[in-house]
MARNU-327654 format. One record per residue (C-alpha): residue in three letters; x, y, z. Coordinates in pm, whole numbers, plus 50000, padded with zeros to 5 digits. Layout:
N
ALAXYZ/...
# end
This chain:
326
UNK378154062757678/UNK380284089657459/UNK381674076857130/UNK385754075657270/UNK387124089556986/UNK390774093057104/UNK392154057256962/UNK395014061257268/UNK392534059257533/UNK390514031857300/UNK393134010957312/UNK393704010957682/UNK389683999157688/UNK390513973857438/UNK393453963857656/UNK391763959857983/UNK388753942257880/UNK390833910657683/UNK392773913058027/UNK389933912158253/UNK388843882358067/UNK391773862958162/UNK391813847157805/UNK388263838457709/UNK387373853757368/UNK385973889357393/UNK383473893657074/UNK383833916756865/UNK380193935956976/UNK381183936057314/UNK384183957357243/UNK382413979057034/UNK379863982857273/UNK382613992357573/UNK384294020857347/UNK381144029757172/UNK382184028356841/UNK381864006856531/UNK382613968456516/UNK385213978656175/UNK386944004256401/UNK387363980056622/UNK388983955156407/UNK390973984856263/UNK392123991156642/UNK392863953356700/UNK395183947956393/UNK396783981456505/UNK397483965256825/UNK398803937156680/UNK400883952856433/UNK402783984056644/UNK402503972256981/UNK402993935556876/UNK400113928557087/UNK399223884557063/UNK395643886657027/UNK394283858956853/UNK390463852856682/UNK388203822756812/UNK386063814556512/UNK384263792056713/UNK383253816556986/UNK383443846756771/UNK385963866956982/UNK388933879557075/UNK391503868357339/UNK395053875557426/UNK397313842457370/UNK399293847257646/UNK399813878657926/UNK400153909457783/UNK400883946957909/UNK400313973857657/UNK403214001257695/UNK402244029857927/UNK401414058157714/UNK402024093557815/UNK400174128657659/UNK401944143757386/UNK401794180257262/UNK402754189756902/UNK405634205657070/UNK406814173357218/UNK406294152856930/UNK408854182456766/UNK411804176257055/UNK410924136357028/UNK411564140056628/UNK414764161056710/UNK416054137856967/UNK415404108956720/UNK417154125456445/UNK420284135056664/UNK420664095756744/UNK420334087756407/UNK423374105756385/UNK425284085256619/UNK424304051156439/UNK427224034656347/UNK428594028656734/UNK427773995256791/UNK427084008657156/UNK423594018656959/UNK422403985856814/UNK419643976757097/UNK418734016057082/UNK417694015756780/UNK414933994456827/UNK413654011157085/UNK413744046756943/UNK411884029956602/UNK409144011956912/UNK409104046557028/UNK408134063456733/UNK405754044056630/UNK403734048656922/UNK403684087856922/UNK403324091156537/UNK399614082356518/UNK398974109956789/UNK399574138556516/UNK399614142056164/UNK401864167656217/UNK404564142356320/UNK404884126055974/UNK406034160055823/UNK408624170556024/UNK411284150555848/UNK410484171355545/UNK410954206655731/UNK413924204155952/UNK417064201755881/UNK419954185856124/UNK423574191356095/UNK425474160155978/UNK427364139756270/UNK430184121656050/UNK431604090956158/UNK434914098556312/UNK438004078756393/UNK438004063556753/UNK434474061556791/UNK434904024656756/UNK436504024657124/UNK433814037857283/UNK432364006057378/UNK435133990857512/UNK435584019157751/UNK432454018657850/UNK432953983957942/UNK436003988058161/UNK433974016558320/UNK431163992058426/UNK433453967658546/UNK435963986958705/UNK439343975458512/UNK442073991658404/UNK442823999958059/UNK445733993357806/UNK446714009857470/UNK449364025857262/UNK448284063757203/UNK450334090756994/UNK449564128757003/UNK449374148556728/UNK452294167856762/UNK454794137256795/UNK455824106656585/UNK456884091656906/UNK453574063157053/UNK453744053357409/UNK452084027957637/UNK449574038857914/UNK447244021158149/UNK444144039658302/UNK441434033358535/UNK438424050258277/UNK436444073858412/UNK434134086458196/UNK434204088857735/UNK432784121657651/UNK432224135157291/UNK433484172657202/UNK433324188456865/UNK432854152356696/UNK435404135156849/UNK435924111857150/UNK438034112857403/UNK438324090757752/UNK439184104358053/UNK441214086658287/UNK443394085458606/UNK446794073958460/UNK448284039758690/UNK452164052758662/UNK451884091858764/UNK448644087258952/UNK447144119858738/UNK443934127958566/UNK445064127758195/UNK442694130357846/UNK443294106357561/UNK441664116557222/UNK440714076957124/UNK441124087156762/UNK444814082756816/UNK444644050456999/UNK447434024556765/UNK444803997556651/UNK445003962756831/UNK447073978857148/UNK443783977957345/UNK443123957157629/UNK441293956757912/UNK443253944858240/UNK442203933858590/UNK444943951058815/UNK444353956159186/UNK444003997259137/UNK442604024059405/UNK442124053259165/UNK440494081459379/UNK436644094759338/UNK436084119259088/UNK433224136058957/UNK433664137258612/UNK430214159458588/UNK431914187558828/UNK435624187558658/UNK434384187858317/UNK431844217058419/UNK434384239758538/UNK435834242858132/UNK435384241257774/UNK435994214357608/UNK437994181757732/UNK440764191957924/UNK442974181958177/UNK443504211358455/UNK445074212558816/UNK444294251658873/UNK441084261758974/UNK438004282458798/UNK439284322758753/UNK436624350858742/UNK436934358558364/UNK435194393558275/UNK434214395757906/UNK432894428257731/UNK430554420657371/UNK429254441157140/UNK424994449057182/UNK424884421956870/UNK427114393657004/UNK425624404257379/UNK422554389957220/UNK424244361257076/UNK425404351057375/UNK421954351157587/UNK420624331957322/UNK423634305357297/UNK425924307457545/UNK429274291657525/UNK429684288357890/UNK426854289058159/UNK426164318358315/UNK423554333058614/UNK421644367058592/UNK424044378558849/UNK427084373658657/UNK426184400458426/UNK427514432158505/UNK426924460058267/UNK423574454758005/UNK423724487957791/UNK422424496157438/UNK426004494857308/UNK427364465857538/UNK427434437457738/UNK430094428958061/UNK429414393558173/UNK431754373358434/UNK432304338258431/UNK434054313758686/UNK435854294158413/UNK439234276858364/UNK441004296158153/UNK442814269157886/UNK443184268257511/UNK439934260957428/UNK438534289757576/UNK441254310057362/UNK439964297157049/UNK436714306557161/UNK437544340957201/UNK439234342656877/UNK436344330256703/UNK434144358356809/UNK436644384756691/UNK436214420156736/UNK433074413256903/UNK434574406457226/UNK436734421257448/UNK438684403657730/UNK438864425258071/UNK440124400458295/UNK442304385158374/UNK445614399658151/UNK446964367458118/UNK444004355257935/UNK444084388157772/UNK447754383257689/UNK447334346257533/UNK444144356357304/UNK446254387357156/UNK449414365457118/UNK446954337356881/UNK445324368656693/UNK449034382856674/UNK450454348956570/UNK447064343756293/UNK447874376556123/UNK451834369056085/UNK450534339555859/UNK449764369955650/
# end
């Protein structure tokens, strides 16, 4: 029999034969014997077990073996590349960052579980803490509401609070039927279908009044909505009633490259319409909003807007109304 070297699939032998024994005390030789390896690795492998996968195995003196105390599944176990065990440390890492929403407690154990069980499958995986570097998620304002939406969401109530914008003093009351919470450019925001104008409106829950919250049970009919499809259509989280225009953007060769590599709005090969050593036309089916404006801006004079001139007309009235603060 080959020595099984791989402590994964040694574990699964270990595994089945205490479970094929249906509790009678396995000895220690025997084991060895089934994965072909020493009766110390095997006791190494057993207090593993016991430790990180907080297996109950127990030690008969008497009969000189080991048994499990009561059933026991170990986890299902899947193949992991180095390149996995990279996006796994990534993903952990961008939770991490997301650890004081109380939505996260139970998570958390499960991502440390998780862990665990792929960090003995590389040595690699201990050192990539040390080499990559995450941008910090700070906590902000509102976040604490999250949970509480989610909540109405599950059970279908409505929602009360007191919200004020930030371009007003004045706070008013609204009720919604919660459709979705959705994060954008750390901050949270709920998106709703508003009880007394029967509308789709946003609410940024960092300007929720504190202790106006409550959840309601009111006999409501809000209609379907597909929060994946609405949100899709623009950037950001905004409330629209027009649809998607064709929006035709010129960049510079640099930023055209920028742009395949990160795009800031999803795009097909056959939305690109000129690919030349000095420049890149792309179109995108987009709702045109402020958000898409500051976009724009951002880039500079690395962009050029084609279409449509409205769009064209807003972005050069921002730039226009920038450079007056000049």
């Amino acid at each position: 029999m080959p020595v099984v070297k791989d402590r994964e699939e040694r574990l699964k032998r270990i595994n089945d034969r205490l479970k094929r024994w249906n509790g009678h005390p396995v000895s220690t030789s025997e084991l060895a014997r089934h994965c072909n390896i020493s009766e110390s690795m095997i006791k190494k492998d057993i207090a593993y077990m016991k430790v990180e996968y907080n297996a109950p195995i127990n030690y008969n003196h008497k009969l000189r073996g080991y048994y499990y105390m009561k059933p026991f599944e170990l986890a299902a176990t899947v193949t992991l590349t180095d390149k996995d065990l990279a996006t796994l440390h990534r993903a952990l890492a961008t939770l991490q960052q997301f650890q004081h929403l109380s939505l996260f407690d139970d998570l958390r154990g499960t991502v440390d579980k998780l862990d665990k069980a792929v960090r003995f499958r590389s040595s690699l995986a201990d050192d990539f803490g040390k080499y990559i570097l995450f941008e910090s998620v700070p906590y902000t304002k509102g976040s604490e509401w999250v949970e509480v939406f989610l909540q109405a969401i599950h059970q279908r109530q409505v929602v009360q609070f007191q919200h004020q914008r930030y371009d007003t003093e004045v706070t008013k009351t609204h009720q919604i039927y919660p459709y979705v919470v959705k994060e954008h450019r750390n901050r949270w925001y709920v998106v709703g279908w508003r009880l007394d104008d029967k509308q789709i409106r946003v609410f940024g829950l960092d300007r929720i009044i504190p202790d106006s919250i409550k959840q309601l049970t009111i006999d409501a009919t809000p209609p379907d909505f597909d929060a994946e499809a609405y949100l899709r259509k623009a950037l950001g989280v905004a409330v629209y009633d027009g649809p998607a225009e064709a929006v035709m953007l010129s960049f510079t060769r640099e930023q055209g490259f920028r742009f395949r590599a990160q795009p800031f709005y999803p795009f097909r090969d056959e939305d690109i319409l000129v690919d030349t050593e000095t420049e890149l036309q792309i179109r995108l089916d987009i709702v045109v909003n402020r958000e898409l404006v500051y976009e724009l801006a951002r880039l500079g004079n690395q962009v050029k807007v084609l279409e449509p001139a409205h769009l064209r007309d807003d972005l050069t009235a921002f730039l226009s109304d920038a450079l007056d603060q000049y």
